[in-house]
Structure formats: structure tokens, C-alpha cells
Biopython code that builds the backbone (N, CA, C, O; Angstrom):
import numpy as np
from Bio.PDB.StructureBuilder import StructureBuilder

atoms = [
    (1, "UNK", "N", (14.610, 74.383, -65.038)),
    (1, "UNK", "CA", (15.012, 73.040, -65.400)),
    (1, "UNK", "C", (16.087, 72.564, -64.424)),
    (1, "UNK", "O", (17.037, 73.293, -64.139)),
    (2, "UNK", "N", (15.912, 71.166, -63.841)),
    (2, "UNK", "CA", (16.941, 70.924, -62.921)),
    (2, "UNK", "C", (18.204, 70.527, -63.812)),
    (2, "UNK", "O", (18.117, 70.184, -64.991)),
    (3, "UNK", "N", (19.476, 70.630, -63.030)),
    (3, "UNK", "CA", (20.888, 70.390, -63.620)),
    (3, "UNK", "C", (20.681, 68.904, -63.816)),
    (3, "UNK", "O", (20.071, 68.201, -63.011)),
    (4, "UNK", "N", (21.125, 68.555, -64.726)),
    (4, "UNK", "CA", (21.520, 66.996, -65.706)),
    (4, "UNK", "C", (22.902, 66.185, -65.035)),
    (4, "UNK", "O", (24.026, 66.685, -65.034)),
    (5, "UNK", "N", (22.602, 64.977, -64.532)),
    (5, "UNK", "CA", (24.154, 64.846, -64.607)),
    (5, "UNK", "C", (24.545, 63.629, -65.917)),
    (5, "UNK", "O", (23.905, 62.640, -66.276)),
    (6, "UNK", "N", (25.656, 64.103, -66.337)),
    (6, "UNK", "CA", (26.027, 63.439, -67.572)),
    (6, "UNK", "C", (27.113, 62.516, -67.566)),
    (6, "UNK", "O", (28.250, 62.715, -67.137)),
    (7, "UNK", "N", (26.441, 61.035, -68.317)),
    (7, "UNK", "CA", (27.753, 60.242, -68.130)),
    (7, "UNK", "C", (28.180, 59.648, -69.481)),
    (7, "UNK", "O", (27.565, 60.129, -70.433)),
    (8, "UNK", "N", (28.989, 58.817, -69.748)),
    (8, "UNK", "CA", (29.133, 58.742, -71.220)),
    (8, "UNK", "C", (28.133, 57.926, -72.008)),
    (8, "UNK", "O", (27.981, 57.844, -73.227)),
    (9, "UNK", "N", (27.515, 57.367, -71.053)),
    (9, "UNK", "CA", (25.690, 56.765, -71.835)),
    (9, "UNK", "C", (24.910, 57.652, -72.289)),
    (9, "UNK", "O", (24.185, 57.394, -73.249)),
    (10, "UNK", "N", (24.907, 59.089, -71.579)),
    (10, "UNK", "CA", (24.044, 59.781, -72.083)),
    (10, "UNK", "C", (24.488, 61.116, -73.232)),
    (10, "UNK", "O", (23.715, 61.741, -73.958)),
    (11, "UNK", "N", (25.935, 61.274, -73.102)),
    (11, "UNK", "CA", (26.089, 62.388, -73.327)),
    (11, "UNK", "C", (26.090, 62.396, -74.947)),
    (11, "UNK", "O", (26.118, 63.538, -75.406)),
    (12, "UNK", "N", (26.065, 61.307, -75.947)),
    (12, "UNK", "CA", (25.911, 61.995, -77.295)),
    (12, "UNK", "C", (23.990, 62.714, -77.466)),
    (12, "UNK", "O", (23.571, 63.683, -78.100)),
    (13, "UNK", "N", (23.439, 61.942, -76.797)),
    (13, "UNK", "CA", (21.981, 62.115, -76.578)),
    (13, "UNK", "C", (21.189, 63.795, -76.005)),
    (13, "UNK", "O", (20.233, 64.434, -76.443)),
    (14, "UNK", "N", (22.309, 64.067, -74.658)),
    (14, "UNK", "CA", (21.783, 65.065, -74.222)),
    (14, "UNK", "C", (22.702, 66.134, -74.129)),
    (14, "UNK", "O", (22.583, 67.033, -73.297)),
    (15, "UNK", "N", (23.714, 66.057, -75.047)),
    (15, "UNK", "CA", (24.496, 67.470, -75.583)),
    (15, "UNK", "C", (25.041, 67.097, -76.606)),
    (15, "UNK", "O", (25.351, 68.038, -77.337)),
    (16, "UNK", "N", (25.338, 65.945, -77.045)),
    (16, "UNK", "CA", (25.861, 66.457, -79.034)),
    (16, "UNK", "C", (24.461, 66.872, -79.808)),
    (16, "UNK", "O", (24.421, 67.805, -80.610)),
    (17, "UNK", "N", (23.137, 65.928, -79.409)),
    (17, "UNK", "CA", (22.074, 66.321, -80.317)),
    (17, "UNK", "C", (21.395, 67.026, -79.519)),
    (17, "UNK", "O", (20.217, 67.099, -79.870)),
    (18, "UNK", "N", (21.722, 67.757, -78.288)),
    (18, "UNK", "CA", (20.394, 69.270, -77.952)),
    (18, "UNK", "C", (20.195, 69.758, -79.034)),
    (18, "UNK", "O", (21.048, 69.737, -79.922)),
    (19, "UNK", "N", (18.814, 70.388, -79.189)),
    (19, "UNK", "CA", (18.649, 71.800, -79.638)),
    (19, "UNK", "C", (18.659, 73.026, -79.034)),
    (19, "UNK", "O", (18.154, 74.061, -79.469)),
    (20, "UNK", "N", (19.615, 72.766, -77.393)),
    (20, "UNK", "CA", (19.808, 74.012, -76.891)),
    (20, "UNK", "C", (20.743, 73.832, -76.463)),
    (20, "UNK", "O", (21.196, 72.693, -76.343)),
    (21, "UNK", "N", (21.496, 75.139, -75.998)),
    (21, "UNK", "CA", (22.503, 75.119, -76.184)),
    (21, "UNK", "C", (22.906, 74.917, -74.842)),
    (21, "UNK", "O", (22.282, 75.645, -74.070)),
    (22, "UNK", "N", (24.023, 73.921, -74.114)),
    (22, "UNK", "CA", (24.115, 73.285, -73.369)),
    (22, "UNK", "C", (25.197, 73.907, -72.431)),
    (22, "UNK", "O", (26.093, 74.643, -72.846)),
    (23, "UNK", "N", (25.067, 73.621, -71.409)),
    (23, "UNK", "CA", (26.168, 74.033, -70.277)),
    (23, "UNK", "C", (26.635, 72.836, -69.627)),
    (23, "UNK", "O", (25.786, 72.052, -69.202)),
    (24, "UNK", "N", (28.119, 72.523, -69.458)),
    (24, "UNK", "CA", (29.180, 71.341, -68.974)),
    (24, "UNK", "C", (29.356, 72.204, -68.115)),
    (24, "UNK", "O", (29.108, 73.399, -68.277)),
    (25, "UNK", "N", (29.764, 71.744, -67.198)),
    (25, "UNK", "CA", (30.394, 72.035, -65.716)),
    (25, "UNK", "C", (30.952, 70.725, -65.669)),
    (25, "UNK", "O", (30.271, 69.713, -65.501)),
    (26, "UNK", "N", (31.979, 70.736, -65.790)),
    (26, "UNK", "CA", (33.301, 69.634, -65.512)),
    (26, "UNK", "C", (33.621, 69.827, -63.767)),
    (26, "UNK", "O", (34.076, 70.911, -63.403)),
    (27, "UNK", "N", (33.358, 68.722, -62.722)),
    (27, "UNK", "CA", (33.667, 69.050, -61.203)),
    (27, "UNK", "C", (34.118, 67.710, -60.906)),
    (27, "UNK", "O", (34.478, 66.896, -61.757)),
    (28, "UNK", "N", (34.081, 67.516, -59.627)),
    (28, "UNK", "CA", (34.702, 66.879, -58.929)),
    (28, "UNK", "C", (34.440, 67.412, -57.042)),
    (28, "UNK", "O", (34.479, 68.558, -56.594)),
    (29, "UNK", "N", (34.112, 65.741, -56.076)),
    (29, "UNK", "CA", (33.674, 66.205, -54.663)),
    (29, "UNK", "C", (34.283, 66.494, -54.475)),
    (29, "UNK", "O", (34.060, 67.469, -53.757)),
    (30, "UNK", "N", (35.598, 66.285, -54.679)),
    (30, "UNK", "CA", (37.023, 66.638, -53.438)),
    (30, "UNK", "C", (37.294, 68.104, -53.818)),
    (30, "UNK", "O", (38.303, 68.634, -53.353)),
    (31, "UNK", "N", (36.619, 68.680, -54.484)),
    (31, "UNK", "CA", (37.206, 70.325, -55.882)),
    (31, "UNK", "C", (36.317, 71.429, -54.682)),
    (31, "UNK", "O", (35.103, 71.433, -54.477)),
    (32, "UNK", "N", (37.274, 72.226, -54.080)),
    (32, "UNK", "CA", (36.474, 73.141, -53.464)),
    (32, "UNK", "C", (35.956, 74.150, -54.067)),
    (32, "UNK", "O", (34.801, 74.417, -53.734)),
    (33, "UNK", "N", (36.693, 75.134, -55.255)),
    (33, "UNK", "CA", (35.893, 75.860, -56.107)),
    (33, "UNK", "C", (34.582, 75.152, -57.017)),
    (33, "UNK", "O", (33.604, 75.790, -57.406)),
    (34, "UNK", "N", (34.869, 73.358, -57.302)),
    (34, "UNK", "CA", (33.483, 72.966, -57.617)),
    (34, "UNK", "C", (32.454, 73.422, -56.730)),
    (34, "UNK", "O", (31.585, 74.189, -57.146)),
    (35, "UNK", "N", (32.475, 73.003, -55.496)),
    (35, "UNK", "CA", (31.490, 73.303, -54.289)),
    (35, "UNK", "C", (31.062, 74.420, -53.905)),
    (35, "UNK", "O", (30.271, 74.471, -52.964)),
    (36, "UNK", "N", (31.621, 75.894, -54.742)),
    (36, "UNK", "CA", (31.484, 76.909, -54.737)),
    (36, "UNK", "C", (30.971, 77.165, -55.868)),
    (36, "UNK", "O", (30.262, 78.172, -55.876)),
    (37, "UNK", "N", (31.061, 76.679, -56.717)),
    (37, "UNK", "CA", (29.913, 77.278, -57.870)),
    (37, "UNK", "C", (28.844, 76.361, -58.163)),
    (37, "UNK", "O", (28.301, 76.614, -59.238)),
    (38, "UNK", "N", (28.442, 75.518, -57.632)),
    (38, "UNK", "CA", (27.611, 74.170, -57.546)),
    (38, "UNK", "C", (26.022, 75.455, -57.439)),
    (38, "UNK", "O", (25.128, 75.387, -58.282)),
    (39, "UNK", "N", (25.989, 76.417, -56.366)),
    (39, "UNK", "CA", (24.589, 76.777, -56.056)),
    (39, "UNK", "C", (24.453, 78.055, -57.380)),
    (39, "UNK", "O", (23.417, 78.611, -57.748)),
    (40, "UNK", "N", (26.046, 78.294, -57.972)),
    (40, "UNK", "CA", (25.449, 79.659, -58.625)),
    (40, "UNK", "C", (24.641, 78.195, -60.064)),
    (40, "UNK", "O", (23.512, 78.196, -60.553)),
    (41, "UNK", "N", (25.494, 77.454, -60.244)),
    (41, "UNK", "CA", (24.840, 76.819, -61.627)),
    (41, "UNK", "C", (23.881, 76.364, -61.057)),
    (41, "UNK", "O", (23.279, 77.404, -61.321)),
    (42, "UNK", "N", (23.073, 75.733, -60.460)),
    (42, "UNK", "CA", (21.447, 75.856, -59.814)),
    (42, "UNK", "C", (20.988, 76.532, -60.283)),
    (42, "UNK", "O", (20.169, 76.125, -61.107)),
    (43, "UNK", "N", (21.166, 78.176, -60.116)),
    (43, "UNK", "CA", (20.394, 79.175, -60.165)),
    (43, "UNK", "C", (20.435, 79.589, -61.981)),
    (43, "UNK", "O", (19.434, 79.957, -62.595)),
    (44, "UNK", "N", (21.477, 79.464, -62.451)),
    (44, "UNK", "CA", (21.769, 79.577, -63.839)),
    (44, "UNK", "C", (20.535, 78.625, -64.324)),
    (44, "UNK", "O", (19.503, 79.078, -64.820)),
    (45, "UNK", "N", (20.778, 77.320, -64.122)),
    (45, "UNK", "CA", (19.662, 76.154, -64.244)),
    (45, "UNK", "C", (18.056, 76.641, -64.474)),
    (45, "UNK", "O", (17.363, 76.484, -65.478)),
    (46, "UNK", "N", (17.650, 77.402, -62.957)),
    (46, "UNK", "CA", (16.706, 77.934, -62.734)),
    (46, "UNK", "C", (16.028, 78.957, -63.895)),
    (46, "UNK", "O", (14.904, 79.049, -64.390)),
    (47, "UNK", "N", (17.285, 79.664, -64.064)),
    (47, "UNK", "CA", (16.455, 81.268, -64.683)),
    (47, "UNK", "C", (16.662, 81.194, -66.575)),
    (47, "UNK", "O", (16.336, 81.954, -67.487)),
    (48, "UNK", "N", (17.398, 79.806, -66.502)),
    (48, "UNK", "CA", (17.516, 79.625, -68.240)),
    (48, "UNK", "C", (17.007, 78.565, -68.492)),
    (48, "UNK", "O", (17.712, 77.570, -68.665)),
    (49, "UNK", "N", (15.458, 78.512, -68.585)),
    (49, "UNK", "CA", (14.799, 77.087, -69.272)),
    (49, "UNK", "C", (15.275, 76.626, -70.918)),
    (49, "UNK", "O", (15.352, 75.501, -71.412)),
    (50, "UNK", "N", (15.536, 77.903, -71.485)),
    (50, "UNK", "CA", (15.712, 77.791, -72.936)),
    (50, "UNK", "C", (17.358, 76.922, -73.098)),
    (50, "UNK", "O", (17.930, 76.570, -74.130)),
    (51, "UNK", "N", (17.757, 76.783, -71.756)),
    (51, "UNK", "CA", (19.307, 75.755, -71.824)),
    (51, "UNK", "C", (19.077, 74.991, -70.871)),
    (51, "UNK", "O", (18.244, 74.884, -69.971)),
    (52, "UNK", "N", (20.801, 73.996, -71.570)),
    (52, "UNK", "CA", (20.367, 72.664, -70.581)),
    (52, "UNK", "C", (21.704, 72.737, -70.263)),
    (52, "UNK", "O", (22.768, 72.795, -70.879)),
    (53, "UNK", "N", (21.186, 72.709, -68.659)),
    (53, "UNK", "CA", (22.513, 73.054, -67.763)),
    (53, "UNK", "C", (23.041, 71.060, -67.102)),
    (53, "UNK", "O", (22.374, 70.265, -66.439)),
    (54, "UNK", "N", (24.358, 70.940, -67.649)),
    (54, "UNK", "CA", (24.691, 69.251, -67.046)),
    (54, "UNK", "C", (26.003, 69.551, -66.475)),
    (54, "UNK", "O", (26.810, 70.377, -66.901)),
    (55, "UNK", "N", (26.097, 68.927, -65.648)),
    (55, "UNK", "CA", (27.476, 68.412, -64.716)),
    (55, "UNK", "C", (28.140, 67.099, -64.852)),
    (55, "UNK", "O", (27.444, 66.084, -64.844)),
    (56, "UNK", "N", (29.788, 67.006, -65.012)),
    (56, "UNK", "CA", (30.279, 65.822, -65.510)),
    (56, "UNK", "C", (31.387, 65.994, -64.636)),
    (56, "UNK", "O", (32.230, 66.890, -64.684)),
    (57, "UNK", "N", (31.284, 64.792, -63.615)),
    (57, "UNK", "CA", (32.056, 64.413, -62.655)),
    (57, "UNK", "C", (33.139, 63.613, -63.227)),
    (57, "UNK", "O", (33.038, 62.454, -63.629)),
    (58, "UNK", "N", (34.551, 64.607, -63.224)),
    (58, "UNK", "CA", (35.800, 64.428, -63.743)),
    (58, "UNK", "C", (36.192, 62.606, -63.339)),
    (58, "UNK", "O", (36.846, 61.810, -64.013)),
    (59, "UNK", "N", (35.492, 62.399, -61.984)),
    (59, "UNK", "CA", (36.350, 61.149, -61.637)),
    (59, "UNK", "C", (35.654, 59.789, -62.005)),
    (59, "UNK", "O", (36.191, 58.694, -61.839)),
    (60, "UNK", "N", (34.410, 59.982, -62.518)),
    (60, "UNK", "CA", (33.373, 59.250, -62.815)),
    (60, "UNK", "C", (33.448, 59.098, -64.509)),
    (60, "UNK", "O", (33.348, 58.036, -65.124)),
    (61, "UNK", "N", (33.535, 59.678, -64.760)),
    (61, "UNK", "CA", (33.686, 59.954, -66.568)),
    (61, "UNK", "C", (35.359, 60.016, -66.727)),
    (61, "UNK", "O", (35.351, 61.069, -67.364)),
    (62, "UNK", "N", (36.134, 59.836, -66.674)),
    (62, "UNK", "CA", (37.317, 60.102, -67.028)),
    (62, "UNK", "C", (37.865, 59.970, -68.380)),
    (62, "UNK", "O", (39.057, 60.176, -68.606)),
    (63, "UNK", "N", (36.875, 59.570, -69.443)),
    (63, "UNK", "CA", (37.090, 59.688, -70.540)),
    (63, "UNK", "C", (36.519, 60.748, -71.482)),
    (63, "UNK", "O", (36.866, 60.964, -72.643)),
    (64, "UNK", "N", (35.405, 61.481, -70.635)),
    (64, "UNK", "CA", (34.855, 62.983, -71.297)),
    (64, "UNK", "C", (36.094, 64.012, -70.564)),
    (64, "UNK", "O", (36.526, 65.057, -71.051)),
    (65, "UNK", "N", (36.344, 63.627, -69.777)),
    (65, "UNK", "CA", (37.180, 64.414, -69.112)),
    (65, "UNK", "C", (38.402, 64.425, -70.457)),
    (65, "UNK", "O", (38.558, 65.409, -71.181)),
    (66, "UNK", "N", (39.046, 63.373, -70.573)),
    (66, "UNK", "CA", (40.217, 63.378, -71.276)),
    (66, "UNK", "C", (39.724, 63.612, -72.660)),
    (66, "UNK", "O", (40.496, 64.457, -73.112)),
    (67, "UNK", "N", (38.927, 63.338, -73.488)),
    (67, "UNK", "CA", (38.194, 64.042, -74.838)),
    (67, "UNK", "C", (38.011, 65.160, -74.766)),
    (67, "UNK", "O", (37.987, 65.655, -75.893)),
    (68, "UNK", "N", (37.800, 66.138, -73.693)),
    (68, "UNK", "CA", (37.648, 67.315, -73.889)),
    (68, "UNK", "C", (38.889, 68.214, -73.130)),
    (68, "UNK", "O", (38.952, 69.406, -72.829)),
    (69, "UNK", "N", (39.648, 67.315, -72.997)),
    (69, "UNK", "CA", (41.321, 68.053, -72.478)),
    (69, "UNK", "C", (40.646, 69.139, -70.743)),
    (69, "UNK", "O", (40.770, 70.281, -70.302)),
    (70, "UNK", "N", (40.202, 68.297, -70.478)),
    (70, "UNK", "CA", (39.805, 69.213, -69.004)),
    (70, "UNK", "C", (41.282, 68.732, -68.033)),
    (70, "UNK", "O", (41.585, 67.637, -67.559)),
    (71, "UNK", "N", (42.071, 70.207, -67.994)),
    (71, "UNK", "CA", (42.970, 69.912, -67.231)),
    (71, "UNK", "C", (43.299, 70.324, -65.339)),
    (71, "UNK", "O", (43.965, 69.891, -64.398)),
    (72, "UNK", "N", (42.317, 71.435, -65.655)),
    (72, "UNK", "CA", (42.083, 71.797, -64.653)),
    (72, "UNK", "C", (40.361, 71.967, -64.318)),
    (72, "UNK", "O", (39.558, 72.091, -65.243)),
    (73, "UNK", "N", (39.951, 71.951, -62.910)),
    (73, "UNK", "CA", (38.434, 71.572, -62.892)),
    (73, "UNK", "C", (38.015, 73.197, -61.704)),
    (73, "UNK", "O", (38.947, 73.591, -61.004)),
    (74, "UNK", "N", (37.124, 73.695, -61.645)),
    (74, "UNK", "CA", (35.778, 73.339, -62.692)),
    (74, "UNK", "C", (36.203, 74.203, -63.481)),
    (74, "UNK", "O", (36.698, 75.321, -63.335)),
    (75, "UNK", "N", (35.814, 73.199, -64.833)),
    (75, "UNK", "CA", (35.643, 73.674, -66.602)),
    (75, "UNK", "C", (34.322, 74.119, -67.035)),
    (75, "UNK", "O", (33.407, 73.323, -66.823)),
    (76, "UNK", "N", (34.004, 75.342, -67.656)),
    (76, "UNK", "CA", (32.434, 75.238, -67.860)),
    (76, "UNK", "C", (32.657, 75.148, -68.842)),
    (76, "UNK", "O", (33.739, 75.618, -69.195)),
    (77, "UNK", "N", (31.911, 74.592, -69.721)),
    (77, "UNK", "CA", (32.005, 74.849, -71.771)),
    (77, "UNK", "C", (30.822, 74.983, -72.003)),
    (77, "UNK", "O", (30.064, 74.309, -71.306)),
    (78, "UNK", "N", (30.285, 75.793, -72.944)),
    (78, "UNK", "CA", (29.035, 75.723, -73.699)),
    (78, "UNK", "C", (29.115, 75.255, -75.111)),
    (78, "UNK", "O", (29.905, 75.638, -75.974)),
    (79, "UNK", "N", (28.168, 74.364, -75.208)),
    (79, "UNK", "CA", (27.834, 73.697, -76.701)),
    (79, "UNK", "C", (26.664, 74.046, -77.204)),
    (79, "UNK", "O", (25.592, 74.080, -76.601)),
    (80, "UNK", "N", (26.956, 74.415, -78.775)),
    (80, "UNK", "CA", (26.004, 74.394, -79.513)),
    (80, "UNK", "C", (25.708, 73.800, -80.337)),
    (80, "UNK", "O", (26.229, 74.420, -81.264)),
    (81, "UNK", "N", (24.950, 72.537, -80.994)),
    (81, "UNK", "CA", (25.019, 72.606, -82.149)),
    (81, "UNK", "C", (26.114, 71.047, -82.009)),
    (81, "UNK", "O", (26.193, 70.253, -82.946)),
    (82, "UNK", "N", (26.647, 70.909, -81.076)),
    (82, "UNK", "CA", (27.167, 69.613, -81.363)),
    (82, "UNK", "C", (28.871, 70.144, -80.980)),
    (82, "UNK", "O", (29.742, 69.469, -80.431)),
    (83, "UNK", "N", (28.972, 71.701, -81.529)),
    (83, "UNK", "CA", (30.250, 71.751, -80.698)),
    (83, "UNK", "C", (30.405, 72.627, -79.562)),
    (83, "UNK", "O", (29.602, 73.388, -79.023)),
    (84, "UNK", "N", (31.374, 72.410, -79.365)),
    (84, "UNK", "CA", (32.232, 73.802, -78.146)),
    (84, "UNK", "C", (32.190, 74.826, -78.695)),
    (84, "UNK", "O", (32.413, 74.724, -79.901)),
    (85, "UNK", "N", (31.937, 76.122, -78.230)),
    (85, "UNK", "CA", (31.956, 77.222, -78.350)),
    (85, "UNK", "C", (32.318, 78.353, -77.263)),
    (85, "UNK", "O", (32.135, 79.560, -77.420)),
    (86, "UNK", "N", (32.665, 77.956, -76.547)),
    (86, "UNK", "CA", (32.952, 78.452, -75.340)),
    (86, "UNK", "C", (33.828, 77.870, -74.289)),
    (86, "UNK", "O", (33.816, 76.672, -74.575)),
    (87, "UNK", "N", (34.603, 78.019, -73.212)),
    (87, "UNK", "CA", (34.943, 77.529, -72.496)),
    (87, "UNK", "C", (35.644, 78.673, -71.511)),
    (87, "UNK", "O", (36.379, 79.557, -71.952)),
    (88, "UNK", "N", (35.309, 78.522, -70.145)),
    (88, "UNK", "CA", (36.433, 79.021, -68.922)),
    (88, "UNK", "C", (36.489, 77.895, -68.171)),
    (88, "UNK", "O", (35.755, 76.909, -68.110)),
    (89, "UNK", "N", (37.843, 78.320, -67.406)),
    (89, "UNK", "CA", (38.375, 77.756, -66.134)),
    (89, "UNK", "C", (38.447, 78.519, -65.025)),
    (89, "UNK", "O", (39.162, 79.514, -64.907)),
    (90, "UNK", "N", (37.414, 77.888, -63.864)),
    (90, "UNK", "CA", (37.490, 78.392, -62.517)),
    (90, "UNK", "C", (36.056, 78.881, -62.245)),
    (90, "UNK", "O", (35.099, 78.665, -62.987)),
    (91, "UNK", "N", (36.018, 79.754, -60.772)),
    (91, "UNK", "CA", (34.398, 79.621, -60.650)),
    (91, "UNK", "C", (34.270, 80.938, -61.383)),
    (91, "UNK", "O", (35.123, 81.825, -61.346)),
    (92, "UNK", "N", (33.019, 80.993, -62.116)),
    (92, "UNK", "CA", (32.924, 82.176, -62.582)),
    (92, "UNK", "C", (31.150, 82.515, -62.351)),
    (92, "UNK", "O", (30.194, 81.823, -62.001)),
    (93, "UNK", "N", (31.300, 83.717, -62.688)),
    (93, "UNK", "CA", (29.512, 84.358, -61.746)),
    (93, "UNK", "C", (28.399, 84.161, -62.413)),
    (93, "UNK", "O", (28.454, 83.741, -63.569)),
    (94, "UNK", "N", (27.604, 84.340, -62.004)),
    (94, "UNK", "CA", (25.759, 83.756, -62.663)),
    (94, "UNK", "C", (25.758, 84.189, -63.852)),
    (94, "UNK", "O", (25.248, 83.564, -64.782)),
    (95, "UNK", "N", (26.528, 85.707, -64.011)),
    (95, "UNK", "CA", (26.172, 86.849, -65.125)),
    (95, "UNK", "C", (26.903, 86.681, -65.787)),
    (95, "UNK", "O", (26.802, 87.420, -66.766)),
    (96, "UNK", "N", (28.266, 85.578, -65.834)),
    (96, "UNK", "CA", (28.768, 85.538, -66.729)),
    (96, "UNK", "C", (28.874, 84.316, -67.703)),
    (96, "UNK", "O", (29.359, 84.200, -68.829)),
    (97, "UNK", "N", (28.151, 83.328, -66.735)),
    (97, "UNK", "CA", (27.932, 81.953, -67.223)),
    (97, "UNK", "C", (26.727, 82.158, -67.810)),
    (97, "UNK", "O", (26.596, 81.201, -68.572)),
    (98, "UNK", "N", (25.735, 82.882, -67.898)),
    (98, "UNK", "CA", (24.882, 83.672, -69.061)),
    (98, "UNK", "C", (24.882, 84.412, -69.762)),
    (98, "UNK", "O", (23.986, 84.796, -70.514)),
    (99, "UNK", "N", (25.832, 84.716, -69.640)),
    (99, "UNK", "CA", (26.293, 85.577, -70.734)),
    (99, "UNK", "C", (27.378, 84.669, -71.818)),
    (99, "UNK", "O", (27.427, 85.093, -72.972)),
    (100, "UNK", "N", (28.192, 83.509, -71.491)),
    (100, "UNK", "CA", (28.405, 82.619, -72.172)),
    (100, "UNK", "C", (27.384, 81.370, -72.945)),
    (100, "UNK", "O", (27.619, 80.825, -74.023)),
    (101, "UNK", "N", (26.389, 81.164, -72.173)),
    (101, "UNK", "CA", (25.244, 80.672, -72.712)),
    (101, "UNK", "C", (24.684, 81.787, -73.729)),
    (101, "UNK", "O", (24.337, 81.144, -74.720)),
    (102, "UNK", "N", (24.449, 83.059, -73.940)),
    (102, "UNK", "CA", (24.256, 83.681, -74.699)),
    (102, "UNK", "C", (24.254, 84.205, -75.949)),
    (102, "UNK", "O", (23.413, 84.699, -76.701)),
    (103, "UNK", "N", (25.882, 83.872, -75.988)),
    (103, "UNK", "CA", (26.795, 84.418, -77.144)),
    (103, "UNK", "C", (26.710, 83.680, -78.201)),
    (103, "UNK", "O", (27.362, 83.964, -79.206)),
]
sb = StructureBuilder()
sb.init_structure("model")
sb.init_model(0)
sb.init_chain("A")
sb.init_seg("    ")
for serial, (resi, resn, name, xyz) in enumerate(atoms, 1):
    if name == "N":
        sb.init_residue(resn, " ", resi, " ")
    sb.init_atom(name, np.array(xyz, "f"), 0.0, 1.0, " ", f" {name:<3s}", serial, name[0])
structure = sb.get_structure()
């Protein structure tokens, strides 16, 4: 499944009511650790059809940004169900951003 990008038109639609459980990646162009985990969430994208992997550009949305207290970027959160259940800060690895989709 390709990565989603999410803006506040879409996002009660395609992560408060998924029925799967969703992956945020909170980034930003100017964010060099964004640009470093940009190809692992691709591949996350790739090998987990059963989730829906979206990206929410901190400078474009600045009000999901501030609703979800993203203070530092990149934020990944996983939602289930309508809420948060998860969250790190910084780049983190294929195996572990599935393994947070998991849990």
C-alpha cells in the first residue's frame, strides 16, 4: 500500500475511522532525520498491507501538529481504533516501527 499523505480534510476519515491500525509519521522538508526515515516507512508501507501507513507534514498541518503535542519531529504514533497507542521520537528501524504497528 502506498504511504497516505494526511491533511486536516482527510484525517478524521483516514485515521480516526480506519479499521486498521494506522501509522503517523509527523515530518517536515527541512527535518534531516525526516529524510532519513522517509525510505525505511516506504518499505514498512510495502510489507504491511494490513496497515495504513500516512505522513503529516508538521508545516502544512500545523494544527494536527499542535493537537497531537508534536514537539519534536519525526513523531511516529500508531492509532487504533480512533486513538493513540503508541508513540516515539526520532528515526527509528523497519523492525521496530512493526513491531509498534503490532502491539
Amino acid at each position: 500500500m502506498a504511504v497516505l499523505h494526511i491533511t486536516s480534510e482527510t484525517f478524521e476519515q483516514e485515521v480516526l475511522k480506519s479499521d486498521k491500525p494506522v501509522l503517523l509519521d509527523f515530518w517536515a522538508d527541512w527535518c534531516g532525520p525526516c529524510k532519513m526515515l522517509m525510505p525505511i516507512i516506504e518499505d514498512v508501507a510495502a510489507d504491511m498491507p494490513d496497515a495504513k501507513i500516512c505522513k503529516i507534514n508538521v508545516d502544512e498541518e500545523p494544527d494536527l501538529a499542535s493537537k497531537y503535542k508534536i514537539m519534536s519531529i519525526p513523531t511516529l504514533m500508531v492509532v487504533k481504533n480512533g486513538e493513540v497507542v503508541k508513540t516515539e521520537v526520532g528515526v527509528q528501524s523497519k523492525s521496530k516501527i512493526k513491531e509498534m504497528l503490532e502491539a
